[in-house]
N, C-alpha and C positions, 0 to 999 in steps of 0.2 A: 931119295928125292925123285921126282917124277915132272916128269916136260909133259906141259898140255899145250897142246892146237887149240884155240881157238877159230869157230870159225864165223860166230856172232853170240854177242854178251845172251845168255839164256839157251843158247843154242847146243846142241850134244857136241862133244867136244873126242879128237882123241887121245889118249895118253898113254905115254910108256913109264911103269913102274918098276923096279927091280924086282918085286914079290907076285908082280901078277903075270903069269902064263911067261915068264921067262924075260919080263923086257919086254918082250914084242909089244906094239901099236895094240891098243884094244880099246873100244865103246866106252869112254869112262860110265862107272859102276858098272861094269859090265865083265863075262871074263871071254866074251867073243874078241877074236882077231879081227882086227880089219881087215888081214891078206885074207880070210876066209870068206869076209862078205866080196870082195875083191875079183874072188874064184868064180862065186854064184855069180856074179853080175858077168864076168867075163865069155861064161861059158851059156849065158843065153837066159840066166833067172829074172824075174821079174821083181822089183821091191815088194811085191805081196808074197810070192813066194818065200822071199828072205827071211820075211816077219813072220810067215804063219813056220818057217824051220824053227826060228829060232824068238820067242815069244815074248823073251823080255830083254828085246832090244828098244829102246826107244824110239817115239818116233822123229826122225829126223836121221836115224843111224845109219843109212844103206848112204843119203848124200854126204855126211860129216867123211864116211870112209873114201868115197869117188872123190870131194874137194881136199882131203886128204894125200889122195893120191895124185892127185894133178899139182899138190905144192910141191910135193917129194920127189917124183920121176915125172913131171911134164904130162900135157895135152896126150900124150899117147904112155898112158903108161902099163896098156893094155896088151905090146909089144915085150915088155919088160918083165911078163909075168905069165908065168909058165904053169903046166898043169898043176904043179905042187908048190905053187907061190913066188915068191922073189926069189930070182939068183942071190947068193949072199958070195 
């Protein structure tokens, strides 16, 4: 069974699956992480940047991941996440 975020009806959504990329948050149809778009944006990338790495991310993926992350670790969740992702 798999939990989806919504973050508006038609909007890219993210979900955790058992079979995709281990559980972890990812782009539904997708098999990018969200802590990976996370990283880029943290470390200074641009959402065009994001999209020309990685091509068949939808459009709307780089905010679903940031409004993602603001429900899960709050307004600063930039703090919470390190060169190599989420403390676990």
């Amino acid at each position: 069974m798999s939990s989806v975020a919504h973050m508006m009806p038609d909007e890219v959504t993210v979900e955790t699956a058992k079979g995709v990329m281990g559980g972890e948050p990812v782009i539904s149809g997708t098999r990018v992480p969200v802590e990976t778009i996370l990283i880029y944006l943290k470390t200074g990338s641009s959402a065009r940047e994001i999209y020309e790495d990685f091509p068949t991310l939808p459009a709307g993926s780089v905010e679903a991941a940031r409004a993602w992350a603001i429900r899960t670790f709050g307004k600063h969740w930039q703090d919470k996440l390190g060169r190599n992702g989420f403390a676990r």
